[in-house]
N, C-alpha and C positions, 0 to 999 in steps of 0.2 A: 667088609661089613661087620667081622666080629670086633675092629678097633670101635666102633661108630658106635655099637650096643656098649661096650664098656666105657666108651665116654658120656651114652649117653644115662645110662645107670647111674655115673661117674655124677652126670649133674644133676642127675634126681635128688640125691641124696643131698648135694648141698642147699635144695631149696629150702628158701626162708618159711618160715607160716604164714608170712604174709603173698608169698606167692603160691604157696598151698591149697592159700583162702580164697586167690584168686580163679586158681582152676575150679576150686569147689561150685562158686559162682557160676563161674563160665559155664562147666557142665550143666547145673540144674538151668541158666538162662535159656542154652543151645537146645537141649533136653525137651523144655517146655515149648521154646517156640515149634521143634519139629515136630513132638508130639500131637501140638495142636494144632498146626495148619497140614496133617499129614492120617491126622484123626486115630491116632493112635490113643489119643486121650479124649474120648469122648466129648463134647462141647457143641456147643447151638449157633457157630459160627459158619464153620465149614461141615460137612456131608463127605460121605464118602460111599459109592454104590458098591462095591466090590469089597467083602470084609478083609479084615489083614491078615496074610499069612504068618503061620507060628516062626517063620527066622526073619519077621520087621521087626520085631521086641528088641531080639538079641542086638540084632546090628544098628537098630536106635539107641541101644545104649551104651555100647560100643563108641558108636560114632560121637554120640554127646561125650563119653568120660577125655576119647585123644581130642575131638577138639575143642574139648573144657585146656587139657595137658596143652596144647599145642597155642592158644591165646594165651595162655598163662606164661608163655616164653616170653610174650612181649613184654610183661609187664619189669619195668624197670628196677633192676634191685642197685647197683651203682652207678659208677660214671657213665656216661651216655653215650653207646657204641655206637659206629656209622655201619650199616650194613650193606656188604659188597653184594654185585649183581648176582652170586651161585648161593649166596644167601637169600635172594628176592626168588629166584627158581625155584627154591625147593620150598617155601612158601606156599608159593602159585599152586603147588603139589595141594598142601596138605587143604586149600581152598577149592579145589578141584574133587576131591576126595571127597570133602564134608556137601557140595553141592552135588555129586553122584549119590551119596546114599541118601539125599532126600529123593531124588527121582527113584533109588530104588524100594523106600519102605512106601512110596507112595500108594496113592489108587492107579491104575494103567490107565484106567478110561477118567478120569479125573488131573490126570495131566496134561495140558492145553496143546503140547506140543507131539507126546504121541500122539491124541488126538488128531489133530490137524493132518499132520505127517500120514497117520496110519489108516485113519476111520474109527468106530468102535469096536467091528469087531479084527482089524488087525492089530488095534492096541492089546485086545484081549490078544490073539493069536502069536502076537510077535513079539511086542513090550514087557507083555508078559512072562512069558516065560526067559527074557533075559534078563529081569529085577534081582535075583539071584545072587546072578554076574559081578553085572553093574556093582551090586552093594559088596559083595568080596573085594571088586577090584579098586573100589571109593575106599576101603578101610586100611585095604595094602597104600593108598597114596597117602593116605593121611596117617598111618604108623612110618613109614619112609619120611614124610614130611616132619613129623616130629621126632623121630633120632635123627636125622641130619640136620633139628635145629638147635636139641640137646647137645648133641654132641661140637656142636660149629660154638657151643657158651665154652665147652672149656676148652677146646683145642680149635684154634680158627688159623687160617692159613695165613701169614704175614706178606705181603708183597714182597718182591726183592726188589731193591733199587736198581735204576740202569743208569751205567755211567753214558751222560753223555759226553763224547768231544766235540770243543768248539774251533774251528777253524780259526788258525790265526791269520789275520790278514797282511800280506806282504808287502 
């Protein structure tokens, strides 16, 4: 893990300003959509009946700044890399991550699915008190997700060729 942090350090640094600008972006985009369909940001769109606990702040903006970082990998700075299947994995991660911490800064009883699932008041009772969780374990995927995407720009695994032989026929 400690190679992974230094390569992925490794590729922070080389980033251009134009992919710097990109995260910048992505962040305040990610930021504002979660904010506001999560009513974190006040607005006359969405309601929220349950106000927000003081660690939806931290871990909303958390979660905006890695997956600001973490789109900002796609953005293409040279020749156009293919990416292998352990590359699309850890991917899946850091999109797993960033859709966990919206369920976790959410409202409980404003989430359609505890809801359904729960009732209102086991969303309160159960949902509730594992939002916490959830948003810890959303931000561990999505920092995982982004050093093994960092880190796979400057150091990526080559295939090795396999010889094959071909039968000669007699």
């Amino acid at each position: 893990m400690r190679r992974h942090l230094n390569l992925s350090l490794q590729a922070l640094r080389s980033w251009s300003a134009r992919r710097w600008a990109g995260a910048a972006v992505a962040t305040l985009v990610v930021g504002l959509a979660l904010g506001v369909v999560t009513v974190l940001i006040p607005n006359p769109i969405f309601g929220r009946e349950i106000p927000p606990t003081a660690w939806s702040y931290p871990a909303w903006i958390v979660t905006s700044v890695l997956s600001g970082m973490l789109i900002a990998t796609y953005l293409r700075s040279g020749p156009k890399a293919t990416a292998d299947a352990e590359d699309e994995k850890l991917s899946v991660w850091g999109t797993v991550g960033a859709f966990g911490a919206w369920f976790a800064i959410g409202c409980p009883v404003c989430n359609k699915i505890a809801l359904l699932a729960l009732g209102y008041t086991g969303a309160l009772t159960y949902f509730g008190p594992l939002q916490p969780w959830l948003a810890a374990l959303s931000l561990i995927l999505l920092a995982v997700g982004l050093v093994f995407r960092l880190s796979g720009s400057i150091a990526c695994a080559v295939p090795q060729r396999r010889r094959v032989s071909v039968a000669q026929p007699s």
